[in-house]
C-alpha positions in Angstrom: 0.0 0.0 0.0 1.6 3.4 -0.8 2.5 5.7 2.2 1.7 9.6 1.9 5.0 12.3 3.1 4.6 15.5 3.9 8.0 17.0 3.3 9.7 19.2 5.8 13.3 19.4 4.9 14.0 22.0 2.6 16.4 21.1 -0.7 15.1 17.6 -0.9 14.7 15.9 -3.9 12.4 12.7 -5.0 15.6 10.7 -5.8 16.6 11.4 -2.2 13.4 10.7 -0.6 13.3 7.8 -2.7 16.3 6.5 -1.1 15.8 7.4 2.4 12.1 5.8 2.6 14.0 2.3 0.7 17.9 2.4 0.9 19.2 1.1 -2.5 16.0 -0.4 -3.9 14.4 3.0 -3.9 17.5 4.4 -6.7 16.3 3.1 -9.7 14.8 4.2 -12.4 11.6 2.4 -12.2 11.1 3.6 -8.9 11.6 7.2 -9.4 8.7 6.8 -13.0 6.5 5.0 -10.5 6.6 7.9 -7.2 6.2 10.6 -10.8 3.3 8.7 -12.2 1.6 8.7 -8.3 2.7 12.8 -8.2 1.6 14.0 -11.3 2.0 17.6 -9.8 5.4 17.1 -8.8 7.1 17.4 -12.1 6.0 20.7 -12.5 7.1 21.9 -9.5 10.8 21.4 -10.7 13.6 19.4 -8.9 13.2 20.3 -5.2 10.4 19.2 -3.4 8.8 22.2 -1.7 7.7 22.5 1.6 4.8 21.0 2.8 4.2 19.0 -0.4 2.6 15.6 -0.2 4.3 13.0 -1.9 2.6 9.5 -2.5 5.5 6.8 -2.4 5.2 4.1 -4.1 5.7 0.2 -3.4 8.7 -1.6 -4.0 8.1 -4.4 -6.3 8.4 -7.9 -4.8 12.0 -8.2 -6.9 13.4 -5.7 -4.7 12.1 -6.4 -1.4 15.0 -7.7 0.8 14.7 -11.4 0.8 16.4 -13.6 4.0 18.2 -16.6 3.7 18.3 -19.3 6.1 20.7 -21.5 6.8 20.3 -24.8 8.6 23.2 -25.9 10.0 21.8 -28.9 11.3 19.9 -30.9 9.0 
């Protein structure tokens, strides 16, 4: 489910919020087309974020989601 932001920080960019919401798997491409396509009015506000904007994040796709492995050592 996407998450709504309200950004506070002046100077901040989509790319950067992308990447503090999701580390790594939020700098890509993809992501950054998917968080535009949710904020159509971003774009036109130009490359920093202003104030008090609300920006709709999107989800990461399963691909990217961190996966665990297990390892048994006793079996």
């Amino acid at each position: 489910m996407p998450r709504t932001i309200v950004v506070t920080q002046r100077g901040l960019t989509l790319s950067l919020l992308l990447w503090r919401a999701y580390g790594q798997a939020g700098q890509t491409s993809a992501m950054l087309d998917r968080a535009l396509a949710l904020n159509r009015a971003l774009a036109a506000a130009g490359p920093v974020l202003p104030l008090r904007a609300r920006v709709v994040l999107p989800d990461l796709p399963a691909a990217a989601a961190p996966r665990r492995v297990v390892v048994d050592l006793f079996s």
